[in-house]
C-alpha positions in Angstrom: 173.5 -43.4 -81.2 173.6 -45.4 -84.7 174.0 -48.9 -84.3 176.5 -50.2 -87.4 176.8 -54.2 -88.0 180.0 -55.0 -89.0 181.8 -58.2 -90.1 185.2 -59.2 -89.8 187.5 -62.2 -90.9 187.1 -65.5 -88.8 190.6 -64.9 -87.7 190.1 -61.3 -86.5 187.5 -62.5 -84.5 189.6 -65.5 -82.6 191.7 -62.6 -82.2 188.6 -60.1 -80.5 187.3 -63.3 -78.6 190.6 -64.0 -77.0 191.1 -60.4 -75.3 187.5 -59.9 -74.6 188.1 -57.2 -72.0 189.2 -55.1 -74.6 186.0 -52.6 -75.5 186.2 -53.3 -79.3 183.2 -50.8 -79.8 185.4 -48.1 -78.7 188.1 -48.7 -80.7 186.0 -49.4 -84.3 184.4 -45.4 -83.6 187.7 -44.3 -82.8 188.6 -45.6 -85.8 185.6 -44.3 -87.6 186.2 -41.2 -86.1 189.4 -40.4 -87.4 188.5 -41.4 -91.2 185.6 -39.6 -91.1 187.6 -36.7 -89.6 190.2 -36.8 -92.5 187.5 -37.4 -95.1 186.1 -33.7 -94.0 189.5 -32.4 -94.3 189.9 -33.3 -97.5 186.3 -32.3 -98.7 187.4 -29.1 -97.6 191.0 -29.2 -99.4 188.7 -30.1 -102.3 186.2 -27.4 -101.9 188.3 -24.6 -102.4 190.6 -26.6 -105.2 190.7 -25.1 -108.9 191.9 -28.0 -110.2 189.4 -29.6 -112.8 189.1 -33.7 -111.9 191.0 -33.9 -115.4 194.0 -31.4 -114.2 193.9 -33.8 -111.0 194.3 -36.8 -112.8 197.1 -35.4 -115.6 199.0 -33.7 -112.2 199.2 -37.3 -110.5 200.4 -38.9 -113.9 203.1 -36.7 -114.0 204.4 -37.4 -110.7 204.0 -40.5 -110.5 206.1 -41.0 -113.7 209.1 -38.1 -112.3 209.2 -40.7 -109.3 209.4 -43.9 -111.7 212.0 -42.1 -113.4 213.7 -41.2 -110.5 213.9 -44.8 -108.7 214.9 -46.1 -112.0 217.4 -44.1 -112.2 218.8 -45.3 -108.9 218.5 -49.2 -110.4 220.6 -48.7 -113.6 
């Protein structure tokens, strides 16, 4: 098994020290788990993309301007 150090804000760890029968180990590679599960998924989304990092990059400018144009449409 690997053995990861890893270090938390002061107050997270009050936090941890107060409910001490909870088994933090478990829930950190839970929670490593399920990143590391949905970075694999989307390595394999990737994997089988055609889009070029650049058609990427021009695809997310568009719709992230068609959504500013859409909420600012709702303002005026």
């Amino acid at each position: 098994m690997t053995e990861v150090i890893v270090r938390l804000p002061e107050d997270l760890g009050i936090v941890m020290k107060r409910h001490a029968s909870v088994n933090w180990s478990n829930i950190a590679a839970e929670a490593v788990r399920k990143s590391a599960a949905e970075l694999e998924l989307l390595d394999a989304i990737a994997s089988e993309s055609k889009l070029t990092e650049e058609d990427a990059i021009a695809l997310g400018r568009k719709v992230k301007k068609g959504m500013w144009e859409r909420v600012y449409k709702k303002l005026v």
